[in-house]
C-alpha positions in Angstrom: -87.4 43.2 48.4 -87.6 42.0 44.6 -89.1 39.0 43.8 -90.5 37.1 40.9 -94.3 37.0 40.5 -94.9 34.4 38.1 -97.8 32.5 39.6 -99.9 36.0 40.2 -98.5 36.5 36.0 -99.8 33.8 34.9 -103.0 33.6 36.0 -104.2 37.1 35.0 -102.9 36.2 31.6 -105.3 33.3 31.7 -102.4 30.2 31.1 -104.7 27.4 32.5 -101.9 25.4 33.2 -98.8 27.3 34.8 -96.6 24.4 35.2 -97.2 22.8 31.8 -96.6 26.4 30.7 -93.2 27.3 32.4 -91.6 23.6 31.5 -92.6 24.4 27.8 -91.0 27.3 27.7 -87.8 25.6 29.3 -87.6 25.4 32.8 -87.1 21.9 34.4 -90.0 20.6 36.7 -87.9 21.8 39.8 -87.4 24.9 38.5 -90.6 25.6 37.4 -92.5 24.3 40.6 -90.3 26.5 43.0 -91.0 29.7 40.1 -94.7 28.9 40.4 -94.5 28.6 44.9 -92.6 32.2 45.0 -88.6 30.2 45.9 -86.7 30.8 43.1 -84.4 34.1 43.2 -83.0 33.5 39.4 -83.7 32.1 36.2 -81.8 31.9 33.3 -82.1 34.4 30.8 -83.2 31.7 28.0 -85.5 31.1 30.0 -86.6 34.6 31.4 -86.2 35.7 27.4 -88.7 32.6 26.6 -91.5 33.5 29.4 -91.6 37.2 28.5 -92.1 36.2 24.6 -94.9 34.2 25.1 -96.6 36.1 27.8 -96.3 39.7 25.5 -94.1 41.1 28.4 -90.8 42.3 29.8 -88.4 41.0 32.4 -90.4 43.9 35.0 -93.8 42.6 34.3 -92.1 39.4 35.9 -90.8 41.0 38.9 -92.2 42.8 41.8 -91.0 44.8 44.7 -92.7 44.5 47.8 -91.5 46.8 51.2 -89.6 43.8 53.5 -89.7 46.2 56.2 -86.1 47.5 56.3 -85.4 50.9 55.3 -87.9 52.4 53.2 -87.8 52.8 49.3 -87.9 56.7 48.7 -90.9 57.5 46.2 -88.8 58.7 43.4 -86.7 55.5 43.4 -86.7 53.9 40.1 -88.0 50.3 41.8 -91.3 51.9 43.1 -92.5 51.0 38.8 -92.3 47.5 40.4 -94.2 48.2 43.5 -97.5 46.9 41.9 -101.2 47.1 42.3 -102.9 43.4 41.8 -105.5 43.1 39.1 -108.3 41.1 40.6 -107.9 37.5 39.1 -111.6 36.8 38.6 -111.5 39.2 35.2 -113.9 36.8 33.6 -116.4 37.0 36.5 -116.2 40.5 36.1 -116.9 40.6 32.6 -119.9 38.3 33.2 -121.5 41.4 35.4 -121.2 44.3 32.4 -124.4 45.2 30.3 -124.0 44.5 26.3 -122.6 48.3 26.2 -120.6 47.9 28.9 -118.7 45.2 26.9 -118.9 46.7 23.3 -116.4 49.8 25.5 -114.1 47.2 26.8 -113.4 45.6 23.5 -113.1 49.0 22.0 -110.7 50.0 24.6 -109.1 46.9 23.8 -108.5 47.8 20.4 -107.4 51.6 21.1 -104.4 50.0 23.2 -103.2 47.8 20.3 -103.3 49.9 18.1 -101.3 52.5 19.9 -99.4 49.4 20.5 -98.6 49.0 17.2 -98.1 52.7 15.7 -96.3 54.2 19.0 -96.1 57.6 17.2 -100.0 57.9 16.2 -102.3 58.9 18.8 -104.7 56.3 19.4 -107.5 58.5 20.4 -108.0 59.9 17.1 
């Protein structure tokens, strides 16, 4: 089944505030709390077009698709890129427990992907 997965979203990009977040980009308090407790089906696309400009995303990274038990999705289906892994949310905590070198890699790592963000044609690696 496809749902939105704003909540688990939000928190691994680190918005402190989720609802003060969602109502500034647009959504009325109703809206917004039912987003953030997994009961809303639709939003707008104002609103969906809002949320993914802030977060640096697209409309998937908002949705997910999770097996409700019914038939099974075959593995070359195109909604198995929505079937997602979760990221543990504690990334800071994690962070806290690398060495100095450890850290110097992630923020070169870091780098590598926004760059290849940036110039799509140029390998990063080089």
């Amino acid at each position: 089944m496809l749902h939105y997965n704003l909540r688990y979203l939000l928190e691994i990009k680190g918005i402190a505030n989720p609802y003060n977040f969602l109502i500034k980009q647009g959504l009325t308090p109703n809206v917004a709390t039912r987003s953030l407790n997994g009961k809303i089906t639709q939003l707008k696309l104002n609103h969906l077009s809002a949320i993914c400009r802030a977060l640096h995303c697209t409309p998937n990274d908002l949705m997910e698709w999770e097996d409700d038990g019914q038939e099974p999705l075959p593995e070359n289906h195109p909604l198995q890129a929505l079937v997602r892994e979760q990221i543990p949310l504690n990334i800071r905590g994690q962070l806290r427990e690398l060495t100095f070198n450890q850290l110097k890699e992630v923020r070169s790592l870091i780098t590598r992907l926004k760059e290849a963000e940036n110039n799509p044609g140029k390998d990063a690696e080089s």
